[in-house]
C-alpha positions as CSV (number, residue, x, y, z in Angstrom):
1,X,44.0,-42.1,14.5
2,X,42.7,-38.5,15.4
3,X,45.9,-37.2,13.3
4,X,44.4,-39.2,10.1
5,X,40.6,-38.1,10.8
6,X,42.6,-34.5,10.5
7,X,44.0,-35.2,7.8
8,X,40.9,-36.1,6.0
9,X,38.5,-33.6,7.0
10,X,41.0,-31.1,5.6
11,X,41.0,-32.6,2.6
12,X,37.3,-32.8,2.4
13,X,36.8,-28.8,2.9
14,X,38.4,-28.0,-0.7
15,X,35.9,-30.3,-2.3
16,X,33.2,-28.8,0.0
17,X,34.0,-25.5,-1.5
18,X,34.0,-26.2,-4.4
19,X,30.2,-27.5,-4.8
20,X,29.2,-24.8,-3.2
21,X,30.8,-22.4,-5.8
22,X,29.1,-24.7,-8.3
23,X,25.9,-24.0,-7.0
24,X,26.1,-20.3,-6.7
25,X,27.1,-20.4,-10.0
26,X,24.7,-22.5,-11.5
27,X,21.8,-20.5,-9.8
28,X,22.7,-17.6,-10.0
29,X,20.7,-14.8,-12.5
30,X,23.2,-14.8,-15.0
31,X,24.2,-18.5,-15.2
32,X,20.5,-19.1,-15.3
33,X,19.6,-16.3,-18.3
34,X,22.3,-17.6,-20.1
35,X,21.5,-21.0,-20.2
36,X,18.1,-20.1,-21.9
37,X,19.4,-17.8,-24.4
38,X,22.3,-20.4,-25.8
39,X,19.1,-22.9,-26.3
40,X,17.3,-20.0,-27.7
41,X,19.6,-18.6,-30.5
42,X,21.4,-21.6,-30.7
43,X,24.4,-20.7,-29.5
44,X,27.5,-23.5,-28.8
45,X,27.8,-24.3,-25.3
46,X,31.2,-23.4,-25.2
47,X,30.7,-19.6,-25.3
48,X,28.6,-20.0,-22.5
49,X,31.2,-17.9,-20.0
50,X,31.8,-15.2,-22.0
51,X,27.5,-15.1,-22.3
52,X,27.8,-14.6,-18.2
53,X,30.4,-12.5,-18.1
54,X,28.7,-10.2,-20.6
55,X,25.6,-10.6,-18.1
56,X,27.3,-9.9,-15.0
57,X,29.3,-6.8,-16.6
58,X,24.8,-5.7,-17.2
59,X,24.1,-6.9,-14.0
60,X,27.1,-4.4,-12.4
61,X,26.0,-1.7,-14.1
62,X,22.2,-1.6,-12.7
63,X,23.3,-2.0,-9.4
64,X,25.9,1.5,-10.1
65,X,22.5,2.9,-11.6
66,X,22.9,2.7,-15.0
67,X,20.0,1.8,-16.2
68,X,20.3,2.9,-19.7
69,X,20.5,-0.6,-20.4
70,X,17.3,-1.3,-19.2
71,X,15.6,1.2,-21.0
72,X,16.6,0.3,-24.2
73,X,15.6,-2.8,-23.9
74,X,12.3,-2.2,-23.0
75,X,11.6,0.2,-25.6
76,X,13.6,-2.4,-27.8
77,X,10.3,-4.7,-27.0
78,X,7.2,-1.9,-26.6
79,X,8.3,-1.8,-30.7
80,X,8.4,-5.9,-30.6
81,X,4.5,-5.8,-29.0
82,X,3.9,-3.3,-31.3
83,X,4.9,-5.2,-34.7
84,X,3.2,-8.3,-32.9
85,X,-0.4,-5.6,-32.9
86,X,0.2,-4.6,-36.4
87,X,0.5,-8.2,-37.9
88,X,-2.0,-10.1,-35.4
89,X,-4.3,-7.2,-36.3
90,X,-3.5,-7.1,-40.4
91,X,-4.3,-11.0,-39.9
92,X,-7.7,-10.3,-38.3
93,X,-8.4,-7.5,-41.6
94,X,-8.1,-10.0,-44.0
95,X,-9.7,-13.2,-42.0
96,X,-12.3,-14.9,-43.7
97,X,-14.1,-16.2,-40.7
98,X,-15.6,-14.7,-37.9
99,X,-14.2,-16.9,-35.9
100,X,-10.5,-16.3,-36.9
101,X,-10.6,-12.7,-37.0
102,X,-11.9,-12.4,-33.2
103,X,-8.7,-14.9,-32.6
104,X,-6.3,-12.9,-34.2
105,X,-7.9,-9.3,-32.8
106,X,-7.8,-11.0,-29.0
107,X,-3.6,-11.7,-29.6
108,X,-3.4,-8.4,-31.3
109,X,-5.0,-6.2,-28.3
110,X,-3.0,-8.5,-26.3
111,X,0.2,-7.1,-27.7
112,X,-0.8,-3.6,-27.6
113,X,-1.6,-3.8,-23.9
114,X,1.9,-5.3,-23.3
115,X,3.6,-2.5,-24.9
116,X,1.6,0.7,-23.7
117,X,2.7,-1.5,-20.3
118,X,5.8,-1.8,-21.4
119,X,6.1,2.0,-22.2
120,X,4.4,3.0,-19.1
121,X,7.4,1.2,-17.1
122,X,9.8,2.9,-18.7
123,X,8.3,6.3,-18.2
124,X,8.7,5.5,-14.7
125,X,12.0,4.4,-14.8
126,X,12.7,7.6,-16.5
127,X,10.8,9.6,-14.4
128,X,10.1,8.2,-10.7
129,X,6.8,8.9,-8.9
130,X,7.0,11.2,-6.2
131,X,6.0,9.5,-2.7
132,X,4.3,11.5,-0.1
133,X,5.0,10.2,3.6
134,X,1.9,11.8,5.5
135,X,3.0,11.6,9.2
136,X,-1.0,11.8,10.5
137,X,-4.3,11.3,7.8
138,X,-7.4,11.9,9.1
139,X,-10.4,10.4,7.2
140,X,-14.5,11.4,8.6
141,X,-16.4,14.4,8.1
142,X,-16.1,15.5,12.0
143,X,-13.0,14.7,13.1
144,X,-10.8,16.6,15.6
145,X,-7.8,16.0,16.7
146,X,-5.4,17.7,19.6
147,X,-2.2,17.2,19.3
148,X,0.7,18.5,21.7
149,X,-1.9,19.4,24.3
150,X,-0.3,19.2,28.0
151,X,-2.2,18.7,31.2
152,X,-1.2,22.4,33.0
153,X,-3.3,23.8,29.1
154,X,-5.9,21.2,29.4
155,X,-6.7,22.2,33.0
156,X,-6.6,26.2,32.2
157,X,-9.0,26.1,29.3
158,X,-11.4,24.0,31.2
159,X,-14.3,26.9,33.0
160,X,-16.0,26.6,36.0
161,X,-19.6,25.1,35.6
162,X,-21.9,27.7,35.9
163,X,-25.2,26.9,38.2
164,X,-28.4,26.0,36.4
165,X,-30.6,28.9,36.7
166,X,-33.9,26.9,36.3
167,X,-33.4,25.0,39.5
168,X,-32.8,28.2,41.7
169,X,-34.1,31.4,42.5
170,X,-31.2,32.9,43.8
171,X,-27.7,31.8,43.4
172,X,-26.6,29.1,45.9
173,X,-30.6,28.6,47.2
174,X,-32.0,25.8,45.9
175,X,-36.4,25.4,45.3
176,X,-37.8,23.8,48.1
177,X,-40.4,21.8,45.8
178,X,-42.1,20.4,49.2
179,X,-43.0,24.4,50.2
180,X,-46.4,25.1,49.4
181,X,-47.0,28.0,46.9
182,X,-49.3,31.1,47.7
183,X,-52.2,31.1,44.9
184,X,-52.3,33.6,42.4
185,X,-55.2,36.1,42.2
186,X,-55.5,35.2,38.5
187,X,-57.6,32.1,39.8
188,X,-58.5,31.7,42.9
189,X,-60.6,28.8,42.5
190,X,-57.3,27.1,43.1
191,X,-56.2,28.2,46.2
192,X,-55.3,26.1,49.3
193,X,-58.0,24.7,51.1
194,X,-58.0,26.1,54.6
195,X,-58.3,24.4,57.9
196,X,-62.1,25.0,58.3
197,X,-62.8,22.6,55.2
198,X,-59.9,20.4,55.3
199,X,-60.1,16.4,55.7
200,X,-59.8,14.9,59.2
201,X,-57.7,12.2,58.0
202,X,-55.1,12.5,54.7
């Protein structure tokens, strides 16, 4: 019994393989684009292969960076977009309606912003922006950074705090703000009272 449950599942993995080949070919980009364009240009059925094997051979030569392909094909259709301006706009000219002409002159600019898009993507094809990889942007008007700063530097620019003069009359000595003060002859109305006319009680 095991030896014919074996057997079978052997003979199941062929047709296994198979539908999965099926499926990769059915979806892949080739199979796919060719589908549309037989139904588009009317093309038999039967020439079908030789559609994806002309679209594969394409499809190699992009990925080995020929892209001279690509590029006329694109400025193939920037001249399509731009016939489709020229006649959408001639239609718009000679429209006897308002209503018509602003139709047409909506499709025509349309078409002309599809192929100055068009163009612009082939100008960078043809000539690849240049990217910039800043390692560190900093964005404010005051803004400082320290990069690279160890501790042994940090700890040898740092200077000793120097004592606050208005607190002290000589250095190290602080004001003794309880001590009275002798008046000043400037005025003497202000002088300490003495003992003779002092309170009995504070």
């Amino acid at each position: 019994m095991k030896k014919v449950e074996r057997d079978r599942s052997i003979a199941l993995t062929p047709a296994k393989t198979t539908e999965q080949e099926m499926v990769c070919t059915v979806t892949s980009p080739e199979c796919l684009s060719a589908s549309v364009l037989t139904l588009c240009h009317n093309i038999d059925h039967s020439q079908i292969d030789a559609m994806v094997s002309e679209l594969k051979q394409q499809t190699a030569a992009i990925h080995a960076d020929d892209l001279s392909r690509a590029e006329s094909m694109l400025i193939a259709q920037a001249h399509t977009l731009d016939g489709l301006f020229a006649k959408m706009a001639s239609k718009a000219l000679a429209a006897g309606h308002l209503e018509v002409m602003e139709r047409h002159l909506r499709l025509a600019l349309k078409a002309q912003n599809q192929s100055r898009a068009t163009l612009q993507t082939l100008s960078e094809i043809k000539a690849p922006k240049q990217i910039a990889f800043v390692k560190q942007a900093n964005i404010g008007n005051q803004v400082q950074v320290n990069n690279d700063v160890s501790p042994a530097r940090s700890r040898a620019k740092k200077k000793p705090k120097e004592p606050n003069e208005l607190l002290e009359v000589e250095h190290g000595k602080r004001l003794d703000t309880r001590a009275a003060g002798s008046a000043s002859g400037a005025d003497p109305a202000v002088a300490p009272v003495g003992a003779k006319h002092r309170a009995g009680q504070r």
